[in-house]
ROLOLO-126112 format. One line per 10 residues: for each residue z, y, x of N, C-alpha, C. Coordinates in steps of 0.05 Angstrom, whole numbers, plus 5000, padded with zeros to 4 digits. Layout:
Z/Y/X/Z/Y/X/Z/Y/X ~ ...;
END
This chain:
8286/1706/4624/8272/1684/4612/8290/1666/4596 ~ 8315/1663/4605/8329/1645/4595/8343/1662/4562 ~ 8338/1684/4560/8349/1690/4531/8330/1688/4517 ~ 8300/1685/4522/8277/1675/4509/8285/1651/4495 ~ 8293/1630/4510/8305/1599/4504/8337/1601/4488 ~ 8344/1620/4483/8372/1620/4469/8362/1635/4443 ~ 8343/1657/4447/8335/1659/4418/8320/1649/4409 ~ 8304/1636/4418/8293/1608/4403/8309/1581/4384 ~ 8330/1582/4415/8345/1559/4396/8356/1571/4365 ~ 8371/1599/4378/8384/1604/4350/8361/1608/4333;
8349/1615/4330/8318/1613/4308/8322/1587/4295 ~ 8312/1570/4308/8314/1543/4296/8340/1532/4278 ~ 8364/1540/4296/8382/1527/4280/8385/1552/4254 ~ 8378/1571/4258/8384/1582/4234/8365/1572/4215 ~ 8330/1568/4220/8324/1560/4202/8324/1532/4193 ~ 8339/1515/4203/8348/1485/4198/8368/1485/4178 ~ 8386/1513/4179/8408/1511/4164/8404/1530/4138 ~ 8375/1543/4132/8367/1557/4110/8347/1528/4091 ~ 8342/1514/4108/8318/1486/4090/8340/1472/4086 ~ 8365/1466/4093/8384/1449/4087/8396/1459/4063;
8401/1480/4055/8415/1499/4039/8394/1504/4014 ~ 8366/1498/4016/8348/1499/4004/8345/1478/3988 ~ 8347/1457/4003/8346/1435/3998/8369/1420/3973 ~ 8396/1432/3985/8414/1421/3970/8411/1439/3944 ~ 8404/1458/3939/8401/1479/3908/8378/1464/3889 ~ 8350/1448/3909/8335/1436/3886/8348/1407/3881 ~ 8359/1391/3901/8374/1369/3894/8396/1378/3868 ~ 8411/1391/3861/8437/1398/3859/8421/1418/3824 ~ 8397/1415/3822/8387/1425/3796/8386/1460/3790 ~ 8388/1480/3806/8383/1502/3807/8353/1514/3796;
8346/1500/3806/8311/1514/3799/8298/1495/3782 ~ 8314/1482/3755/8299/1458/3738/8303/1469/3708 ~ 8303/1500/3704/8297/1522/3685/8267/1521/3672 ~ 8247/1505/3673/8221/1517/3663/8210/1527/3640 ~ 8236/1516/3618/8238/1510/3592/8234/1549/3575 ~ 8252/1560/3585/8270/1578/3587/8247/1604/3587 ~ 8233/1609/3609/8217/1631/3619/8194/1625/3596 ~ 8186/1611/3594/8155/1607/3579/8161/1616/3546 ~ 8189/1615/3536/8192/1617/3512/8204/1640/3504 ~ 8216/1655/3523/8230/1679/3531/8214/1707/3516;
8194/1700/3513/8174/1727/3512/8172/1730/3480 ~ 8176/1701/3463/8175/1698/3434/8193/1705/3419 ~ 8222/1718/3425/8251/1722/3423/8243/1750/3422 ~ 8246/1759/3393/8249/1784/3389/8278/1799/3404 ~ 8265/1825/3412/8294/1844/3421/8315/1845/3396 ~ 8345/1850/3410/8365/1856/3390/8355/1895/3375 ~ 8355/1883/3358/8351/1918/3345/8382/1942/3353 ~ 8378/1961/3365/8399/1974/3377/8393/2011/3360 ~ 8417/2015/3360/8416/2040/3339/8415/2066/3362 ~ 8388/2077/3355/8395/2104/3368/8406/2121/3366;
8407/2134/3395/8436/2155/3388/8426/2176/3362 ~ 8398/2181/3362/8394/2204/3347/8401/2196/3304 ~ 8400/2170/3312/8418/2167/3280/8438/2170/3279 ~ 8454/2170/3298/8487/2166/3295/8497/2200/3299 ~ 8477/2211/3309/8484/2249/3313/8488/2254/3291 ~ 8457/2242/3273/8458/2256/3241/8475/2244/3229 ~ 8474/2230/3230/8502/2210/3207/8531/2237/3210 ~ 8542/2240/3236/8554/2259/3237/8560/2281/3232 ~ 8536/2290/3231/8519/2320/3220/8532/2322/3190 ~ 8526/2306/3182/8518/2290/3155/8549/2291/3136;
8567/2278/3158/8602/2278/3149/8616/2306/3150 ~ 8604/2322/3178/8617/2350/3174/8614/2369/3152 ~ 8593/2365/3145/8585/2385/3117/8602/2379/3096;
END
């Protein structure tokens, strides 16, 4: 019965020391991004060259 009462305690203090740690990340400005996500979606992709143009281009020099 008594390791009932020791994993309890540790329960607690662990989760005393995960809301503390929680705590200090929204104090401390971590999660004050809202700006960012909402506008994110309007930002076209970088245009990236496929490989299959760069084969022919090659193709293209050996001849």
């Amino acid at each position: 019965m008594s390791v009932i009462y020791i994993l309890i305690t540790v329960s607690i203090v662990v989760a005393i020391v995960f809301l503390i740690a929680f705590i200090r990340a929204v104090k401390s400005g971590q999660f004050d991004d809202d700006y960012t996500p909402s506008v994110r979606i309007l930002f076209d992709d970088e245009v990236k060259k496929s490989p299959s143009k760069i084969i022919k281009v090659e193709k293209q020099k050996s001849i």
